[in-house]
N, C-alpha and C positions, 0 to 999 in steps of 0.2 A: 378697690380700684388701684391698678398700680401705678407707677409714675412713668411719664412718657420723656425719653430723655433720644436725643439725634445719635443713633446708632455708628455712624458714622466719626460722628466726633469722638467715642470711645474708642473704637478702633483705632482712629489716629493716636491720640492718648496713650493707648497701651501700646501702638509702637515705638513713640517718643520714650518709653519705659524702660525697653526692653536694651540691655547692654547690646553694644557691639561685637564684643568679646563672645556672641552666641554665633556666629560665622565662625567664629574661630574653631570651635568649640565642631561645627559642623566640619571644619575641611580635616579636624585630627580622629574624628571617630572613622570617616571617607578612609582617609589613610589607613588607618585600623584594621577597617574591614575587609578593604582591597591587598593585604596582606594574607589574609588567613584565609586559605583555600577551603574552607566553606565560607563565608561573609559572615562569620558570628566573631563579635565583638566577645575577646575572654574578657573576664572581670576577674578583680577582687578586691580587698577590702580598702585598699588603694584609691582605683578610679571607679567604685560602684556611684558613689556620692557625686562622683562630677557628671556622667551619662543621665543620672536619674533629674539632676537639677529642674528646679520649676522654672528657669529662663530658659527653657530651651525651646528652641522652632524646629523640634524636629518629633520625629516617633520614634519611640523606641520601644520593642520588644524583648520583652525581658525574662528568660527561663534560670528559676532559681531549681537548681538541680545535686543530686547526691550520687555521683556514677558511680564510686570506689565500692568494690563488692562487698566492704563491709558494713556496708549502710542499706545494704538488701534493698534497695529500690527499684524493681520492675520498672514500674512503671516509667523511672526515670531514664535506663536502659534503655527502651519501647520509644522514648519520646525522641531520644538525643537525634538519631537518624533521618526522623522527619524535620526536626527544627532543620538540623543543618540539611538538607534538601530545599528545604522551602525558603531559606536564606538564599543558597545559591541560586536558586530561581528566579528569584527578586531579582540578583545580581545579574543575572542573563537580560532578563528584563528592562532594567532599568541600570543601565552601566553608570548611571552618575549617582545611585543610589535615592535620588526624589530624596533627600532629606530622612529617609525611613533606614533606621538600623533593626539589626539583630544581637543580641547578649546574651550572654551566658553567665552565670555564678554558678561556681561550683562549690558544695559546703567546704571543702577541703580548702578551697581559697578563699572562701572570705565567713569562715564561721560567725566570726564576729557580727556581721551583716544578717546573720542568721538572727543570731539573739536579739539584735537590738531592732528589729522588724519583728520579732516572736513568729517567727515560722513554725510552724510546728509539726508539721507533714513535710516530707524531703521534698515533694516537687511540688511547683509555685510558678505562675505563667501570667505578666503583664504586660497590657500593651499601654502605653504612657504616651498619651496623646501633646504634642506641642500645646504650650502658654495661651496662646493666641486662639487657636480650635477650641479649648475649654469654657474660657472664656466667652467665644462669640457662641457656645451652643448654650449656654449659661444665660449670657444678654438677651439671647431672643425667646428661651424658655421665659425669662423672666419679665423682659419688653413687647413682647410682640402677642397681640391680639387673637390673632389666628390660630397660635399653636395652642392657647388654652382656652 
């Protein structure tokens, strides 16, 4: 049996949690993306750590990528063009960007980030759900009756 606990009241909770400093955090990736004429947020080993954070309220999409021809990756080549497509689309779409980014690391900038994630194939593609989304799909898998 699991325990039945006011759904609601967690959600309030976890927003009392969550810093202020995550708006911030939104209107600088905004600015970011609205700069780079595809909407892909560049990384590296800099600001990878701040976009990925687990306070954040937002999405982020995230293509860990090896372009440089000496790192032979196809498939990485193959992909680049659709991401950034599917970013600017977003961006047409959605001109205040919904909270939802696009990213890039490229190993050339942030090797570092390579190793210490153990990447180990040149291309790597996630989508990083906001704090808040995780959590409530989490509470209801785990509180709610219906779903199990």
């Amino acid at each position: 049996m699991r325990p039945q606990f006011p759904i609601s009241l967690i959600f309030l909770l976890i927003s009392l949690i969550l810093p202020v400093t995550a708006e911030d955090a939104v209107s600088r990736w905004s600015n970011l993306a609205a700069k780079s004429s595809t909407n892909v947020i560049r990384l590296d080993d800099t600001n990878f750590d701040e976009i990925i954070t687990t306070e954040r309220n937002y999405t982020v999409i995230v293509a860990l990528t090896a372009l440089a021809p000496v790192y032979q990756c196809a498939l990485c080549r193959e992909f680049d063009p659709a991401f950034s497509t599917v970013a600017l689309s977003w961006r047409k779409a959605h001109p205040h960007s919904d909270n939802v980014f696009f990213a890039k690391l490229d190993f050339a900038n942030g090797r570092p980030i390579f190793v210490r994630v153990l990447i180990l194939t040149s291309f790597s593609f996630y989508n990083l759900l906001p704090l808040q989304l995780l959590l409530s799909l989490l509470f209801t898998w785990l509180f709610d009756d219906d779903v199990n």
